[in-house]
MIDO-626140 format. One record per residue (C-alpha): residue number from 1; residue in one letter; x, z, y. Coordinates in nm, 3 decimals, always signed. Layout:
MIDO-626140
  num  residu       c1       c3       c2
  NUM       a        X        Z        Y
...
This chain:
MIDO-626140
  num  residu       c1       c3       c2
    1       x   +3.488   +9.678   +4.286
    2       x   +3.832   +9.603   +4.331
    3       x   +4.015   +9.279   +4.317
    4       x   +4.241   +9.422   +4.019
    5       x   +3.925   +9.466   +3.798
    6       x   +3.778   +9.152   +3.860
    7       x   +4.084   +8.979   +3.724
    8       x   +4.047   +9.175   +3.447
    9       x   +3.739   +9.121   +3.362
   10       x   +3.754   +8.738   +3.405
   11       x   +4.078   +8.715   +3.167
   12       x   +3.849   +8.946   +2.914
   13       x   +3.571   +8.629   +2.944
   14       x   +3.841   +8.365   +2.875
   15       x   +3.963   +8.569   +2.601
   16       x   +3.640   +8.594   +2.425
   17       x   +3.555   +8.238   +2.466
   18       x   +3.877   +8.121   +2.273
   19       x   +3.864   +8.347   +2.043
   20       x   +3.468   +8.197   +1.970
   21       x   +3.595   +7.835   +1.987
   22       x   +3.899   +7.888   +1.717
   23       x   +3.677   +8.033   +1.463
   24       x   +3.373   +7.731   +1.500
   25       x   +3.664   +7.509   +1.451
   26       x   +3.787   +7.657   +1.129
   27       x   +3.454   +7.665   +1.006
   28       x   +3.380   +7.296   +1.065
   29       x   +3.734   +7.194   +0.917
   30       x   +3.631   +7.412   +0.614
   31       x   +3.296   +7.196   +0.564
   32       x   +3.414   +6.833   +0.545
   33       x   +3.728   +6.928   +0.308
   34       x   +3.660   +6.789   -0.045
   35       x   +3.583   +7.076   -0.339
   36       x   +3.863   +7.109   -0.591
   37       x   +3.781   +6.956   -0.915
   38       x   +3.657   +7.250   -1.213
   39       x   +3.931   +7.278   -1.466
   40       x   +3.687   +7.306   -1.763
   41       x   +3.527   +6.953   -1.696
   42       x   +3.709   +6.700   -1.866
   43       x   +3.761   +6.399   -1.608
   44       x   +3.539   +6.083   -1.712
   45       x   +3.717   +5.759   -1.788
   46       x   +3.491   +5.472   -1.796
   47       x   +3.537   +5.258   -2.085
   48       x   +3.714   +4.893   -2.001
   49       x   +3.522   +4.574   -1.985
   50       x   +3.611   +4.311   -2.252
   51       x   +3.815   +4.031   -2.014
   52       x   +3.613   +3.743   -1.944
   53       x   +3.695   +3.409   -2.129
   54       x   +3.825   +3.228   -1.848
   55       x   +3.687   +2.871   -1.828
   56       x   +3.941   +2.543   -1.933
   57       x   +3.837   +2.275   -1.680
   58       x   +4.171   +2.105   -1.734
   59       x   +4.137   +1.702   -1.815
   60       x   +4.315   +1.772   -2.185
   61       x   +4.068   +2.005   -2.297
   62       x   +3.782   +1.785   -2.153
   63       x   +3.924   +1.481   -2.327
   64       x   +3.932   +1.639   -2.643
   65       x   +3.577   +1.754   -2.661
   66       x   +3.429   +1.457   -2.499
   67       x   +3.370   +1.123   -2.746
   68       x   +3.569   +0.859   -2.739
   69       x   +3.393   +0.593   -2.538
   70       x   +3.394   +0.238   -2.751
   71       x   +3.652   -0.002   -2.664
   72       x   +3.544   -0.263   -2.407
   73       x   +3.384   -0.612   -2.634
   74       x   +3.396   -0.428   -2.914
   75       x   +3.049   -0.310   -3.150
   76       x   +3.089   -0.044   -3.328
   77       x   +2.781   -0.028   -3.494
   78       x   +2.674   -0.334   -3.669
   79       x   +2.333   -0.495   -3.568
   80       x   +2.033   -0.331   -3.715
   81       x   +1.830   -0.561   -3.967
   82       x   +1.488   -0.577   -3.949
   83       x   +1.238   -0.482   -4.130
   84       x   +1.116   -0.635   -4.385
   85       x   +0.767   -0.582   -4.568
   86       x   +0.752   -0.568   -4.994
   87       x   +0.554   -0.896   -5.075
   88       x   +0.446   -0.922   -5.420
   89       x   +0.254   -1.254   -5.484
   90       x   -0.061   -1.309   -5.707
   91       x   -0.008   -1.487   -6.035
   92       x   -0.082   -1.863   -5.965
   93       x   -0.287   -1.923   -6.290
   94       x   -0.500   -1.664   -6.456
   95       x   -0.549   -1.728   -6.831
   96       x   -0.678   -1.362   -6.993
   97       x   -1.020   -1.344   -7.137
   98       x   -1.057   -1.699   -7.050
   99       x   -1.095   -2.054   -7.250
  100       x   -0.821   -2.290   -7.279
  101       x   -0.869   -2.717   -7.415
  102       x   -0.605   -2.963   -7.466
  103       x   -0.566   -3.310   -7.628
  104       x   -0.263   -3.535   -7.640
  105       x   +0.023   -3.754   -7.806
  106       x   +0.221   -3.622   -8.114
  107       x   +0.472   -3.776   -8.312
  108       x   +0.525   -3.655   -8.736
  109       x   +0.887   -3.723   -8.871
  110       x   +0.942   -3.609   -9.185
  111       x   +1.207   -3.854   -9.315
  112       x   +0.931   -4.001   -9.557
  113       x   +0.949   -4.363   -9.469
  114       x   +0.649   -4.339   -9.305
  115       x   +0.589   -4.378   -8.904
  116       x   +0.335   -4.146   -8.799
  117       x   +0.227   -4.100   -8.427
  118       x   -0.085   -3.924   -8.407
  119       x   -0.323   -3.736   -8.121
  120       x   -0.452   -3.372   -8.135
  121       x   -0.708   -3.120   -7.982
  122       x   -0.719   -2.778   -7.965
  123       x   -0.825   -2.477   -7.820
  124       x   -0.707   -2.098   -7.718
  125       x   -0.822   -1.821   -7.624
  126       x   -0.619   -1.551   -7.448
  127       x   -0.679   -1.161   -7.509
  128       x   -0.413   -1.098   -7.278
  129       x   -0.228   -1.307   -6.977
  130       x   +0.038   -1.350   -7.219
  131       x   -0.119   -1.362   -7.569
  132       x   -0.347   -1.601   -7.678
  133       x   -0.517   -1.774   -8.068
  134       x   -0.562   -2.069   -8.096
  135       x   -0.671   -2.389   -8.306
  136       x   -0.541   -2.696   -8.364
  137       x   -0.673   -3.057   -8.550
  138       x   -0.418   -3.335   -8.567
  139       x   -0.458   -3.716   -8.688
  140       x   -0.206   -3.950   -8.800
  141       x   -0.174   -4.261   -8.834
  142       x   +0.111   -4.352   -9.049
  143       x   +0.230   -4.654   -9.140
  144       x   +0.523   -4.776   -9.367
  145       x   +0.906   -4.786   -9.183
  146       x   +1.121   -5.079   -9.180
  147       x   +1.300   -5.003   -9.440
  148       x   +1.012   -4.867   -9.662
  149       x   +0.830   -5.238   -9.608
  150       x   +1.153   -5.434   -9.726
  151       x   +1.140   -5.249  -10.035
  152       x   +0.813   -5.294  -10.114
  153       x   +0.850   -5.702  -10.037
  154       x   +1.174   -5.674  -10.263
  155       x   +1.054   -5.470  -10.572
  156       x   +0.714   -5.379  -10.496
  157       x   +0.738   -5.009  -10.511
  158       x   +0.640   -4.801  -10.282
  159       x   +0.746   -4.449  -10.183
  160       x   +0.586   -4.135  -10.359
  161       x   +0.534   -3.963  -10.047
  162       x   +0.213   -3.939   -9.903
  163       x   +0.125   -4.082   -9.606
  164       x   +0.053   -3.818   -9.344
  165       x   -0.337   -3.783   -9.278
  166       x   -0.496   -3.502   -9.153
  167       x   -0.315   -3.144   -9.026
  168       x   -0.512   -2.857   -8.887
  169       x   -0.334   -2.509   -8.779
  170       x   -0.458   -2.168   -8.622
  171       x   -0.199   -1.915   -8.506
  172       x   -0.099   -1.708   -8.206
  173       x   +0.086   -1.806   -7.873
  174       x   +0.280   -1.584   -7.667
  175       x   +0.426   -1.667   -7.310
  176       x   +0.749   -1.535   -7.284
  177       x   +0.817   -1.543   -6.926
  178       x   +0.679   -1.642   -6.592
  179       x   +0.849   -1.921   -6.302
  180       x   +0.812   -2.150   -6.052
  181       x   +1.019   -2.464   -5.931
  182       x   +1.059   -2.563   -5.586
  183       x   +1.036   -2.948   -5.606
  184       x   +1.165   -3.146   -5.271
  185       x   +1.017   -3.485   -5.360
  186       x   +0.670   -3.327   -5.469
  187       x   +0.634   -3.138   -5.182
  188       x   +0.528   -2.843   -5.364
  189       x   +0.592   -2.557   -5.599
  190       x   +0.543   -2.564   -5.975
  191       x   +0.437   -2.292   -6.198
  192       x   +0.522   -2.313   -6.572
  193       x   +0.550   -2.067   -6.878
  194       x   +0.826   -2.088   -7.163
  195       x   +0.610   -2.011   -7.479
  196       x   +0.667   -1.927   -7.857
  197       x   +0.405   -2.041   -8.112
  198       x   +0.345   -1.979   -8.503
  199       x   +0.078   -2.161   -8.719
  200       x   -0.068   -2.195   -9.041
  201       x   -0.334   -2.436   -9.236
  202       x   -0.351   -2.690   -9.406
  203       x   -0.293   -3.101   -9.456
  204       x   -0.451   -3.360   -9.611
  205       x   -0.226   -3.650   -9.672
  206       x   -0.326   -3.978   -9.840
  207       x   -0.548   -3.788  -10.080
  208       x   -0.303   -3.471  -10.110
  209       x   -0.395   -3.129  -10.029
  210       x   -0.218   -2.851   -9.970
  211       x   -0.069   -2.565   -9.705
  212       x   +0.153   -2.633   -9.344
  213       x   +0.270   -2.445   -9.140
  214       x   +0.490   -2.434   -8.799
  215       x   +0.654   -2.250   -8.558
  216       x   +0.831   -2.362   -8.225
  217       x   +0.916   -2.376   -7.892
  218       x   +0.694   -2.488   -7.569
  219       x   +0.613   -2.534   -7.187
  220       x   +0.333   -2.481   -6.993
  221       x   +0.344   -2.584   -6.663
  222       x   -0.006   -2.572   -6.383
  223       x   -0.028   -2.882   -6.172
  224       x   -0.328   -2.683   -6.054
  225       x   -0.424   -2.290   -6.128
  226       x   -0.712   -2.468   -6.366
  227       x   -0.508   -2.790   -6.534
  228       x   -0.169   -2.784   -6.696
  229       x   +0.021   -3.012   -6.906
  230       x   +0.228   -2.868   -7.205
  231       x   +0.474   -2.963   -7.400
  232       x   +0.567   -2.854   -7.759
  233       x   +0.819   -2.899   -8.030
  234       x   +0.779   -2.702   -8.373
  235       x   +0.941   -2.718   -8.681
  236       x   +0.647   -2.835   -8.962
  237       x   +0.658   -2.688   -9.333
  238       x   +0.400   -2.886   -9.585
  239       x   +0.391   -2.840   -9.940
  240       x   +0.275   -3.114  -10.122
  241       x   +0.241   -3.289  -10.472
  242       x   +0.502   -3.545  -10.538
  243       x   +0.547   -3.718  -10.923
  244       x   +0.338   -3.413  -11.069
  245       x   +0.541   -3.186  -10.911
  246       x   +0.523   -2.957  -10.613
  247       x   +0.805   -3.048  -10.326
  248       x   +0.807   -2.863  -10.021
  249       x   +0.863   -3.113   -9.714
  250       x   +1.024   -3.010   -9.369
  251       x   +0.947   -3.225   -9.067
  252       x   +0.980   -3.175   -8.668
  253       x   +0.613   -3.211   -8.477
  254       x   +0.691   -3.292   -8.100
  255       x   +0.375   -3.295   -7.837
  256       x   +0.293   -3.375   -7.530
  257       x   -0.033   -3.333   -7.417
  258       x   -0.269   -3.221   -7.085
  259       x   -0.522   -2.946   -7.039
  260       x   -0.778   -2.744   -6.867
  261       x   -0.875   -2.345   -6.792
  262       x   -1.247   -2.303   -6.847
């Protein structure tokens, strides 16, 4: 072979092998270039997210929220009391369903010209703590006042009253209340009842009978839960025969007497 178609033939080699290496190129360029988006699908937008609350850390918007701390020696809140318990006490002196005696000093003024102190005893018995019946027998002795005696010295009359004898009364008491006293000098406490009272009975009076009655006013106060003392003032109606007539005769009956809880 010639030299001529060698050189040929080796420029026909280099030809092919450029021609091979332009069209791998191509086709590797072609490969990593991005498809063109279809015209029919509608592009996606993703919705937006809601902004975020950003966070106040400034001191005005702390201060604001935060309480107020108290001022410095100052309370705010007063003290808290304590407790205390509901104390209800027992009554000092029981008197329902129970027995009651008592005796003592009275004194009759009826503006009679007589003077008549007297004693009586009596009884009660209570239905209820503050209702009780009871009965009562007084005696008098009565005596001629002052004035009544000069009289007699003088002209020898006497008055037409009769001289007060004999009075016995039943009726009902009712306590109307409930206390007690402190008492310093005693040393103690002491328990008493304001009470009302009405009677009725009868009288006999230096050989005169006839009906009496009273209402009043007294105190009952407990030395101990079984002994008391009392004291009692009452108003005293008596109807009685005076000249051969009937005369109705108002007098006050004050008492003062001691006592016992059977």
């Amino acid at each position: 072979m010639s030299t001529r178609a060698t050189m040929l033939a080796a420029c026909f080699a280099v030809a092919m092998i450029a021609t091979t290496m332009t069209t791998a190129g191509r086709a590797a360029a072609a490969a990593t270039k991005p498809a063109p988006a279809s015209a029919a699908t509608a592009p996606t937008t993703a919705a937006p997210a809601p902004a975020a609350t950003p966070l106040t850390t400034t001191a005005a918007a702390a201060t604001a929220t935060a309480p107020l701390a108290p001022a410095r020696g100052l309370i705010t809140d007063p003290a808290p009391r304590p407790a205390t318990a509901v104390r209800v006490q027992s009554r000092y002196a029981v008197k329902a369903k129970l027995f009651q005696i008592s005796g003592g000093f009275e004194y009759l003024s009826r503006g009679d010209f007589y003077v008549s102190p007297g004693v009586g005893i009596g009884g009660a018995y209570y239905l209820l703590e503050q209702l009780g019946l009871e009965l009562q027998v007084s005696h008098f002795w009565s005596s001629l006042n002052a004035e009544a005696e000069r009289i007699k010295d003088t002209l020898g009359a006497i008055p037409d009253s009769h001289a007060p004898g004999w009075l016995m009364l039943a009726g009902a008491r009712y306590s109307i209340g409930y206390g007690k006293l402190m008492v310093g000098g005693l040393g103690g406490v002491l328990h008493f009842e304001p009470q009302v009272f009405a009677r009725g009975g009868m009288h006999v009076h230096d050989g005169d009978t006839g009906p009496s009655a009273d209402a009043g006013l007294g105190l009952l106060v407990f030395v101990t839960p079984k002994l008391f003392a009392r004291i009692d003032t009452s108003l005293l109606y008596e109807r009685e025969q005076r000249s051969g007539s009937g005369v109705s005769v108002w007098g006050i009956l004050p008492s003062i007497g001691v006592g016992g809880t059977l």
